[in-house]
N, CA, C and O of each residue as an XYZ file, in Angstrom:
712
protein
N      23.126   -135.647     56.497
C      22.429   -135.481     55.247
C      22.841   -136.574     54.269
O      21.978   -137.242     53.699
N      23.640   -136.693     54.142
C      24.560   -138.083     53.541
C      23.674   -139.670     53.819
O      23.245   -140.495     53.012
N      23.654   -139.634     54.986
C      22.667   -140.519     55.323
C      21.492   -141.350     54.578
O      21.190   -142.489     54.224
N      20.772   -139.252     54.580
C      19.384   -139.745     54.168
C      19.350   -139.262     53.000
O      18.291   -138.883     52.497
N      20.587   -139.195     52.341
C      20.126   -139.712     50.821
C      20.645   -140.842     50.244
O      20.548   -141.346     49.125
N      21.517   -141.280     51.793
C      21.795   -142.589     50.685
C      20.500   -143.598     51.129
O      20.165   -144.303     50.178
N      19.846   -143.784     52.128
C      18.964   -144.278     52.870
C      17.544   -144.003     51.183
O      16.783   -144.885     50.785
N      17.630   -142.843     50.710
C      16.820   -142.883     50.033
C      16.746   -143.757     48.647
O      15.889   -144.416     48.058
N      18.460   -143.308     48.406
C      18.831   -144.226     47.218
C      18.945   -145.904     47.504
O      18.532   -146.767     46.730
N      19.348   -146.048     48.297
C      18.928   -147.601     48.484
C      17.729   -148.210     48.475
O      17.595   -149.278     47.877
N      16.602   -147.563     49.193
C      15.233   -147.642     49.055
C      14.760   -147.792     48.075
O      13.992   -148.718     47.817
N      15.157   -146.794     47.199
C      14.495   -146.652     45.682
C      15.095   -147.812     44.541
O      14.540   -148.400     43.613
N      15.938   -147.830     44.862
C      16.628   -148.740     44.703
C      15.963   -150.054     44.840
O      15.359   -150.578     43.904
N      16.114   -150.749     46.382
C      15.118   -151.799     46.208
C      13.599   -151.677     45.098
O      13.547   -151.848     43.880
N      12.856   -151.441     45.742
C      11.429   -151.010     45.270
C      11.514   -150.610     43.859
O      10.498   -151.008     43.289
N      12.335   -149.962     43.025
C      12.436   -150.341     41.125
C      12.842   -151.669     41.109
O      12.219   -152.525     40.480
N      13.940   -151.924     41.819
C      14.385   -153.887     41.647
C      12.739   -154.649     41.932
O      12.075   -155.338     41.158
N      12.531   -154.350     42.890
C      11.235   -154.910     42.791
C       9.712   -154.918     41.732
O       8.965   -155.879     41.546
N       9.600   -153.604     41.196
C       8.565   -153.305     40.450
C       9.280   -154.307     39.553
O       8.607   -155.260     39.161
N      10.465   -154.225     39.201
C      11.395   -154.388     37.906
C      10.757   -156.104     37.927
O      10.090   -156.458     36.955
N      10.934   -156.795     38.725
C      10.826   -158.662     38.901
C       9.415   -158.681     38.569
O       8.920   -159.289     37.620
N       8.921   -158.106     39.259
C       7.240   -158.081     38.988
C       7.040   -157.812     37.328
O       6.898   -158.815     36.628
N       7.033   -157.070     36.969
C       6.787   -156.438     35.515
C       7.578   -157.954     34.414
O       7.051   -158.676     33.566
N       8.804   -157.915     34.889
C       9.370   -159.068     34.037
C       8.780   -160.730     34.320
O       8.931   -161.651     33.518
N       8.026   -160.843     35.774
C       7.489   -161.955     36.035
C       6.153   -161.986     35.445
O       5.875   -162.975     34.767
N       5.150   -160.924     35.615
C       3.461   -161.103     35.708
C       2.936   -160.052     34.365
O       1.831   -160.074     33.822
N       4.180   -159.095     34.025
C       3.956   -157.970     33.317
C       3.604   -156.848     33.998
O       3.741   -156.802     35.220
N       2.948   -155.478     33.054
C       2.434   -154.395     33.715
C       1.359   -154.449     34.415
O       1.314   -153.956     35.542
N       0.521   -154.945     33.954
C      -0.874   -154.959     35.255
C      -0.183   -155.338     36.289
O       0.365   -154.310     36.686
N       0.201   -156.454     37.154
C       0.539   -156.252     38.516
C       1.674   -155.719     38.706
O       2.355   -156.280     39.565
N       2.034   -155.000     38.302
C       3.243   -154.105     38.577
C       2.530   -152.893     39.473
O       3.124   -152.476     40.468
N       1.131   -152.298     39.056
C       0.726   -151.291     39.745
C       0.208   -151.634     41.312
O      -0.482   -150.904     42.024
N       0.726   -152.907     41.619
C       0.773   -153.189     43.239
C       1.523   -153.140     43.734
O       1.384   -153.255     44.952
N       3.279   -152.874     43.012
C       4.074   -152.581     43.976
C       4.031   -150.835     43.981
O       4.983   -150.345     44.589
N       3.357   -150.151     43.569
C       3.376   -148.609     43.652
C       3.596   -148.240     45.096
O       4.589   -147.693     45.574
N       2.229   -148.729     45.857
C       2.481   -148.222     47.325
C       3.399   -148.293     48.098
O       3.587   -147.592     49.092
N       4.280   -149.472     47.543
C       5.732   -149.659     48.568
C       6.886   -148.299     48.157
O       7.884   -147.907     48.762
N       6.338   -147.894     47.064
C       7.154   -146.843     46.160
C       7.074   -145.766     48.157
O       7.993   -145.310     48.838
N       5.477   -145.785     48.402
C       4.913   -144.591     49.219
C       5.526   -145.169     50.636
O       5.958   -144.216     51.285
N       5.658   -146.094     51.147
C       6.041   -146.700     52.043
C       7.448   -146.482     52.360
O       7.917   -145.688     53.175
N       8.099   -147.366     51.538
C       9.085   -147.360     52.019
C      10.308   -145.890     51.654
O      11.530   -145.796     51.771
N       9.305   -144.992     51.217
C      10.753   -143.653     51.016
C       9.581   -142.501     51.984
O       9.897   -141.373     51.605
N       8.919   -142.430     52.576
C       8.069   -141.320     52.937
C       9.226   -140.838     53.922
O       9.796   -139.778     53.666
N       9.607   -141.621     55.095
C      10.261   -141.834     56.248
C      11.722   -140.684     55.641
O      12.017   -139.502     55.815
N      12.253   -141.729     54.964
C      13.548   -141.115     54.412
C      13.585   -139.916     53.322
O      14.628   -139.430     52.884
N      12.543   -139.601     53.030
C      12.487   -138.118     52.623
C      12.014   -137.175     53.447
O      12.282   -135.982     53.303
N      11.404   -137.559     54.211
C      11.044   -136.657     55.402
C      11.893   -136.489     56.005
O      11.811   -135.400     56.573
N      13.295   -137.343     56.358
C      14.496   -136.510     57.070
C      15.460   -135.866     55.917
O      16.184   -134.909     56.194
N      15.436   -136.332     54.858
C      16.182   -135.610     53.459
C      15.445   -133.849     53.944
O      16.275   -133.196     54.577
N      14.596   -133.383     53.803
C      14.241   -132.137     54.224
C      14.407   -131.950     54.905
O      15.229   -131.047     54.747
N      14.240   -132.123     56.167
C      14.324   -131.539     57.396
C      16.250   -131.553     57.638
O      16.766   -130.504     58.024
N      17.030   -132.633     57.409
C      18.649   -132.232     56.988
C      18.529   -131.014     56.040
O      18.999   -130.006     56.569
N      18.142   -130.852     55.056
C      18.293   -129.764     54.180
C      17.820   -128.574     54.700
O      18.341   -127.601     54.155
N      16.829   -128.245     55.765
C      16.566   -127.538     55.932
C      17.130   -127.233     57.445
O      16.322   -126.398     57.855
N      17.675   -127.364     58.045
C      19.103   -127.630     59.054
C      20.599   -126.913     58.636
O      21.430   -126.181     59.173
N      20.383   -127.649     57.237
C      21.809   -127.139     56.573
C      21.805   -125.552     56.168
O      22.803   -124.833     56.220
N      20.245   -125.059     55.675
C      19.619   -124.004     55.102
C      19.890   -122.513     56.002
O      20.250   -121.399     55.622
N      19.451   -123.190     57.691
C      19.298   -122.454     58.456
C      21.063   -122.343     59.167
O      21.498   -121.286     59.625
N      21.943   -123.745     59.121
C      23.369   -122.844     59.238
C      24.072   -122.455     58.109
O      25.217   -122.099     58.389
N      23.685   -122.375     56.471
C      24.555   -121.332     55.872
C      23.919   -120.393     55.885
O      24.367   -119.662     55.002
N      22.878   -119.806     56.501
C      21.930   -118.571     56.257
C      22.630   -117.909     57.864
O      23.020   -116.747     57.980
N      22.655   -118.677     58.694
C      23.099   -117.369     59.992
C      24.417   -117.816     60.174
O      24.591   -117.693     61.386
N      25.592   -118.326     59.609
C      26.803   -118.441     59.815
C      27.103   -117.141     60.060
O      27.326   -116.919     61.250
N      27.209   -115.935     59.124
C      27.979   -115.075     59.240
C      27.631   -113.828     60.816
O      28.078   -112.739     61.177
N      26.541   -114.875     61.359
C      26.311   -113.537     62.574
C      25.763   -114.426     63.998
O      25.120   -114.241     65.032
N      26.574   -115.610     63.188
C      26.551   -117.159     64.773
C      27.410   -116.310     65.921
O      28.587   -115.957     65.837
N      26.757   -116.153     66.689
C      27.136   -116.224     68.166
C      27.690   -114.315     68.362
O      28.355   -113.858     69.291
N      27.176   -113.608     67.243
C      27.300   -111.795     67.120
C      26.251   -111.399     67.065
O      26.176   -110.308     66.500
N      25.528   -111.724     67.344
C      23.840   -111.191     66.868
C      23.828   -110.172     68.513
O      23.975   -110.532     69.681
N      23.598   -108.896     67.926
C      23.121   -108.030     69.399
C      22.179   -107.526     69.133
O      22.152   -106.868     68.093
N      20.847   -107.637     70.076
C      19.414   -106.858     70.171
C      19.206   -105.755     71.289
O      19.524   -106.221     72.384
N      18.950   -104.977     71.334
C      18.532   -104.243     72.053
C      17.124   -103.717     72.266
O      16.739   -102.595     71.934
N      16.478   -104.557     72.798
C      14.884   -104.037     72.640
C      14.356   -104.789     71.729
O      13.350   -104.229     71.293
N      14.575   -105.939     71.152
C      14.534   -106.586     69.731
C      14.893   -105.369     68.502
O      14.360   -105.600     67.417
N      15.549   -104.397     68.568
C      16.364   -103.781     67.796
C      17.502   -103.946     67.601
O      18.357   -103.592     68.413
N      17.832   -104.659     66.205
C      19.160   -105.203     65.953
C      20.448   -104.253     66.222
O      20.176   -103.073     65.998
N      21.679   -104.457     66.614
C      22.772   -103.490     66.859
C      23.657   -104.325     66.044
O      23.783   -105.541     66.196
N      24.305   -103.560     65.109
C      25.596   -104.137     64.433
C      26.587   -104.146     65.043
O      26.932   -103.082     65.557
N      27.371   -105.266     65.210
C      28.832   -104.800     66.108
C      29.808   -105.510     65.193
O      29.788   -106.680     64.810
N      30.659   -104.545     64.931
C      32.089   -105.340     64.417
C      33.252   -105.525     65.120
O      33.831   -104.575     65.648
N      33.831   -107.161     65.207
C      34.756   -106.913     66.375
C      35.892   -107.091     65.403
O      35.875   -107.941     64.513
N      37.142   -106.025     65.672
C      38.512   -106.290     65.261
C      39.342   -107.084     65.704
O      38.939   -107.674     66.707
N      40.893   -107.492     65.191
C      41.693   -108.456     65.708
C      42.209   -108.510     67.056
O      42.501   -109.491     67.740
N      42.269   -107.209     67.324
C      42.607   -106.611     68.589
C      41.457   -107.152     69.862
O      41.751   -106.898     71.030
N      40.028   -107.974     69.515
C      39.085   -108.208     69.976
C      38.346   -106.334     70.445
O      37.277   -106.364     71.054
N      38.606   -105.718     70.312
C      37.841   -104.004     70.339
C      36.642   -104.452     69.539
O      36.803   -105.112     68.512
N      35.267   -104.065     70.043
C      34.135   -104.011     69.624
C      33.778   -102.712     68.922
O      34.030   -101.659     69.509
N      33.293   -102.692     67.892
C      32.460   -101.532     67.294
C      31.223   -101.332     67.065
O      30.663   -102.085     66.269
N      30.616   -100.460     67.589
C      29.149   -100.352     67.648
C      28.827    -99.833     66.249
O      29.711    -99.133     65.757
N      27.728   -100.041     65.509
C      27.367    -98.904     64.441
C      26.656    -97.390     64.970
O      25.994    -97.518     65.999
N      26.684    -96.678     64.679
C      26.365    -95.315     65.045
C      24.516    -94.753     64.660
O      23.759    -93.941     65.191
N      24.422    -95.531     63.686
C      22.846    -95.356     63.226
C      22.209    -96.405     63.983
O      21.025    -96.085     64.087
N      22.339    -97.069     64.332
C      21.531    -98.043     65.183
C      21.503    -97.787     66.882
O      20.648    -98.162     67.685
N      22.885    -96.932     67.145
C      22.735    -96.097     68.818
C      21.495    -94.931     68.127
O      20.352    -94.717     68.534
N      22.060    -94.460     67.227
C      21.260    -93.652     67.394
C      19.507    -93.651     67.095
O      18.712    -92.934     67.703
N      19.176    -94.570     66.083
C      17.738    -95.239     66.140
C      17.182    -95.657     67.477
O      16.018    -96.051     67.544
N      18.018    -95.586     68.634
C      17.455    -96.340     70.306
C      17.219    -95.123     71.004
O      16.155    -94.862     71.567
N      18.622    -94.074     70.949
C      18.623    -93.109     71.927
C      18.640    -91.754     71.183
O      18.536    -90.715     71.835
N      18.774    -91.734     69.789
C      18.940    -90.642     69.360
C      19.971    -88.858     70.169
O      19.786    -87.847     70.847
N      21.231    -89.788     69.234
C      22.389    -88.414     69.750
C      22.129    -87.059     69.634
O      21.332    -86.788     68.735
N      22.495    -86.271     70.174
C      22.496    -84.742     69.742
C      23.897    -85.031     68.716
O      23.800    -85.133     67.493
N      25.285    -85.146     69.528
C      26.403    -85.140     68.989
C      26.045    -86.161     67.110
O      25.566    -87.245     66.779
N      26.521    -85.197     66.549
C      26.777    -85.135     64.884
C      28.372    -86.313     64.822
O      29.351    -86.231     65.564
N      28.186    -87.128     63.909
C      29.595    -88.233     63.978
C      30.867    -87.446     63.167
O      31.966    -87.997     63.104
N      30.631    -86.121     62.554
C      32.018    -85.377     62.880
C      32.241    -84.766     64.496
O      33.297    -84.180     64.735
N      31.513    -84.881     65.264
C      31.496    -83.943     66.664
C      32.170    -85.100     67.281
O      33.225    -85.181     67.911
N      31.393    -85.868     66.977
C      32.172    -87.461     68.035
C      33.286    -87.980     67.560
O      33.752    -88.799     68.353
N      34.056    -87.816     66.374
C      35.131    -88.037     65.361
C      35.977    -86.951     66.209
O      36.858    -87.139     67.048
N      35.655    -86.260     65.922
C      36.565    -84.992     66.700
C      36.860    -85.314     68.598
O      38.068    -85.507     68.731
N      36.266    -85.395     69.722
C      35.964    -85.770     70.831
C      36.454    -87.114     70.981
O      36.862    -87.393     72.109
N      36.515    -88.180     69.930
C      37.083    -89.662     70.193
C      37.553    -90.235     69.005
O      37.097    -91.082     68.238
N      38.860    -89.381     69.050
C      39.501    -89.577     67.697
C      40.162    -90.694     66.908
O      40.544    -90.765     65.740
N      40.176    -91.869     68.323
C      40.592    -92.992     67.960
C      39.096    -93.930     67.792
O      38.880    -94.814     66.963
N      38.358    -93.520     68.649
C      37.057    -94.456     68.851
C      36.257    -94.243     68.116
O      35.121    -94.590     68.441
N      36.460    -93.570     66.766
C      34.997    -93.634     65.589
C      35.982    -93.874     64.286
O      36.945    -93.154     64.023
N      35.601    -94.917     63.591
C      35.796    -95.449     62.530
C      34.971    -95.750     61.422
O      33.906    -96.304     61.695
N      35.212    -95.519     60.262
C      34.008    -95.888     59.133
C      34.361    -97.353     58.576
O      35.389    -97.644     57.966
N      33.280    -98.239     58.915
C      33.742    -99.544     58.850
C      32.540   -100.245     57.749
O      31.356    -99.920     57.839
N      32.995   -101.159     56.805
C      32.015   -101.700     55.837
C      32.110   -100.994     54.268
O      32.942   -100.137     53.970
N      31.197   -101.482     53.449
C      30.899   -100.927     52.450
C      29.407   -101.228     52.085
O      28.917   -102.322     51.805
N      28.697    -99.800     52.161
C      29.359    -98.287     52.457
C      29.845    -98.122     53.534
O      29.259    -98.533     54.535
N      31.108    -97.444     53.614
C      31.478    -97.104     54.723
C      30.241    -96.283     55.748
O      29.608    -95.267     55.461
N      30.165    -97.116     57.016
C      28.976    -96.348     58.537
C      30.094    -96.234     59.067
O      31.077    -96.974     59.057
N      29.812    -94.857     59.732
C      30.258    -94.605     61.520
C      30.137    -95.800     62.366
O      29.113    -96.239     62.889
N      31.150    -96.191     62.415
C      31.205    -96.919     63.694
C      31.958    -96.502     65.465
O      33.083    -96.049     65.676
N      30.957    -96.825     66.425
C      32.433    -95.867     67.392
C      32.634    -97.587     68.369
O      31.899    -98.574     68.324
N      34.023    -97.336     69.238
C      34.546    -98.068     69.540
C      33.607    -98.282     70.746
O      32.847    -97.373     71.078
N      33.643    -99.781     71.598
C      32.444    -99.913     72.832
C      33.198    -99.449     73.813
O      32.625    -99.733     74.865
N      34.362    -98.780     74.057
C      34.991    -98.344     75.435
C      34.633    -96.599     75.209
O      34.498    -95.936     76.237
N      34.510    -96.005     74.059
C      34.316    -94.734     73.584
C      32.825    -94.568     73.591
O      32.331    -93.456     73.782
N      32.149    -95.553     73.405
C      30.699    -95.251     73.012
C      30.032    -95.522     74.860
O      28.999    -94.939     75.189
N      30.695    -96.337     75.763
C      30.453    -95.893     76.961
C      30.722    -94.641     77.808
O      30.119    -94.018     78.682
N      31.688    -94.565     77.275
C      32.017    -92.967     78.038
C      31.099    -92.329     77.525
O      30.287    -91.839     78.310
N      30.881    -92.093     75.952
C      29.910    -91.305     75.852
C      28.855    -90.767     76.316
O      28.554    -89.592     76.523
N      27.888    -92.512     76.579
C      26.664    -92.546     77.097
C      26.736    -92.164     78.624
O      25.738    -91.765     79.224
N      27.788    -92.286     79.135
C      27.193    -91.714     80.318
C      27.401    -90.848     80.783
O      27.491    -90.729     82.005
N      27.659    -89.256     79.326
C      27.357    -88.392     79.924
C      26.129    -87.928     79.137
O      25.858    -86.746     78.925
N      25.464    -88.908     78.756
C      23.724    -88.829     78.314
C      22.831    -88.952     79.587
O      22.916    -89.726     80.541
N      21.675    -87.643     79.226
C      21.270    -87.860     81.235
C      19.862    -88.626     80.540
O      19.284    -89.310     81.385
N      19.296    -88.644     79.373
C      18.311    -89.702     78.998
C      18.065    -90.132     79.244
O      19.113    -90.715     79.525
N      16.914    -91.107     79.822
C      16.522    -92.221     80.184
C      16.890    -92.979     79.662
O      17.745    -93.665     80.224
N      16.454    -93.351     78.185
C      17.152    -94.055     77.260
C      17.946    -94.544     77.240
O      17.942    -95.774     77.204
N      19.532    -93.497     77.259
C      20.547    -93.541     77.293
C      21.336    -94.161     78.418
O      22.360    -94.825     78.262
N      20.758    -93.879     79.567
C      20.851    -94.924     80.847
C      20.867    -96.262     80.343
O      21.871    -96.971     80.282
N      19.520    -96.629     79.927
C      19.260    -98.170     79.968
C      20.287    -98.906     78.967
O      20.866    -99.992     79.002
N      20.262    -98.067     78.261
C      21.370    -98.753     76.714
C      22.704    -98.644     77.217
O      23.404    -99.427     76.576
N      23.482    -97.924     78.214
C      24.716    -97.391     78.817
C      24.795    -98.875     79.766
O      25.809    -99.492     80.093
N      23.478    -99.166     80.044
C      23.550   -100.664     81.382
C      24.402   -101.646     80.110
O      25.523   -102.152     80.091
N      23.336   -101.620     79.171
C      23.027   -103.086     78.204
C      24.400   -103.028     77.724
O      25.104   -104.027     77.876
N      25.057   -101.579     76.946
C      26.003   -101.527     76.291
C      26.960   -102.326     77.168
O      27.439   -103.362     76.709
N      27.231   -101.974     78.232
C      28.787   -102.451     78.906
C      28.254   -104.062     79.694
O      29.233   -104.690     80.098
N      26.896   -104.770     79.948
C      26.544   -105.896     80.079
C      26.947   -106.742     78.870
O      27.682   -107.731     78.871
N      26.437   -106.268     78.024
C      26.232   -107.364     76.525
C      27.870   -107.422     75.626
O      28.490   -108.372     75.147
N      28.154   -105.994     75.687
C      29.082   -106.198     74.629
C      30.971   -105.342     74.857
O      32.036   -105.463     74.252
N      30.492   -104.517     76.067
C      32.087   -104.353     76.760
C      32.047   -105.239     77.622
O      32.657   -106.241     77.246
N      31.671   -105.317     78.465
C      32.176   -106.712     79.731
C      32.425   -107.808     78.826
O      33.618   -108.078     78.968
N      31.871   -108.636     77.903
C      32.646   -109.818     77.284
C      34.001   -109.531     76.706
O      35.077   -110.009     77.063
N      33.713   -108.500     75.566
C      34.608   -108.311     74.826
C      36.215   -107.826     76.167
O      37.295   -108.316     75.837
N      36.210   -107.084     77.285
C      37.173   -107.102     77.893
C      37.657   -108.168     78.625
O      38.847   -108.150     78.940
N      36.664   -109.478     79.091
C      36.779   -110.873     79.451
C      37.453   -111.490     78.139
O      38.396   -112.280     78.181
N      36.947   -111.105     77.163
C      37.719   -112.004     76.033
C      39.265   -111.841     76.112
O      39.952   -112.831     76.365
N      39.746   -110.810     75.936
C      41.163   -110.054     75.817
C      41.587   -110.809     76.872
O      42.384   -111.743     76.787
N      40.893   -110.287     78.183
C      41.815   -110.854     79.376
C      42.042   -112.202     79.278
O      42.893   -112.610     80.068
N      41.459   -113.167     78.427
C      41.554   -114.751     78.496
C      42.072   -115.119     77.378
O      42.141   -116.317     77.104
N      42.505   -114.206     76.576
C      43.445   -114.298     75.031
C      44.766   -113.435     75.650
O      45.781   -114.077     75.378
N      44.965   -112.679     76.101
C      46.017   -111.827     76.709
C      46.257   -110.714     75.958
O      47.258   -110.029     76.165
N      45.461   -110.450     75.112
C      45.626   -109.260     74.451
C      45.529   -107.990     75.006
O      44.372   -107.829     75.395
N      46.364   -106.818     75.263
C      46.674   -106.072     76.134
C      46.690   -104.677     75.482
O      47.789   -104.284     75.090
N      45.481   -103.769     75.291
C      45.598   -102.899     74.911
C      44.864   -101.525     75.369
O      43.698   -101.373     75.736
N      45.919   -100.561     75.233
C      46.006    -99.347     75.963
C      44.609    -98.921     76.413
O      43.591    -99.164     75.767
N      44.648    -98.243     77.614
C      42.586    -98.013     78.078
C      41.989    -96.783     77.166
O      42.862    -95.920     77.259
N      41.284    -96.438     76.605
C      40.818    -95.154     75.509
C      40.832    -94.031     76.381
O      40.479    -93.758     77.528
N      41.491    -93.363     75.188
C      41.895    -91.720     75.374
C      40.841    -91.153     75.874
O      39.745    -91.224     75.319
N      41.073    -90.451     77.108
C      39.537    -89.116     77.815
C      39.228    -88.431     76.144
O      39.963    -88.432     75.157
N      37.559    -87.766     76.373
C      37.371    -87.261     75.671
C      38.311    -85.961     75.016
O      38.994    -85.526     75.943
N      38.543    -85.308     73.940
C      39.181    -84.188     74.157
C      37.842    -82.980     74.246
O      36.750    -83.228     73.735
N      38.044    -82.060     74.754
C      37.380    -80.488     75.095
C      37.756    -79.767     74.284
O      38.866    -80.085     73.857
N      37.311    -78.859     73.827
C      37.751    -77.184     73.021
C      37.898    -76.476     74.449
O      38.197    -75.284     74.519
């Protein structure tokens, strides 16, 4: 981007030096013949001045979700990953796909480490090793397909990650029963 504005400022640059000799040589009437070089010689270099700016536009606009973006169905899934690399699913967005019976005090209770309220406002979030167990004791169709995607997309990396950082942490607690 630097480039093409200095590319522009030099340009412009010339081409006023130029109108400038003209005007002080012949006066204003032929001065309005160097106009078109005005069109000439900056079209080029403002046309990449935008298109840099609009480059730059599009990485401070998706920085914060470069290389986290999860779809499911082209239905966005929020995931927050902690230091520990542990993935967190949001809970309104499983449930916008497959729609739970279980209430997120029922699942708070049942996976007491694996549901967290994460953000502001604080959402239910449940953990992706907790939110698989879950799903597969969903006999749903639904719940099948999202139980594939869940542990394709976002537990299988996230446990490849750990294993290639060495981060080593305990496997999630069985559900508890009444």
């Amino acid at each position: 981007m630097i480039a093409a504005l200095a590319s522009v400022a030099v340009r412009l640059a010339g081409c006023t030096l130029l109108s400038w000799l003209v005007w002080r040589s012949f006066g204003a009437a032929p001065m309005v013949i160097t106009l078109p070089l005005f069109g000439i010689a900056l079209a080029r270099p403002l046309l990449d001045l935008a298109s840099a700016l609009r480059h730059q536009m599009n990485r401070a606009h998706w920085r914060d979700v470069q290389g986290r973006h999860y779809a499911y169905r082209d239905r966005p899934v929020r995931v927050v990953e902690d230091i520990e690399r542990r993935r967190w699913v949001r809970l309104a967005d499983v449930r916008a796909i497959v729609g739970f019976t279980a209430s997120d005090g029922a699942l708070a209770v049942a996976y007491p480490e694996g549901v967290l309220r994460i953000g502001r406002p604080a959402e239910p979030h449940m953990r992706d090793e907790d939110l698989l167990t879950h799903l597969e004791k969903e006999r749903f169709p639904e719940a099948v397909r999202l139980r594939i995607w869940v542990e394709r997309e976002i537990v299988f990396p996230a446990r490849r990650e750990r294993e290639r950082l060495g981060i080593r942490t305990p496997p999630p607690a069985p559900p508890q029963s009444d």
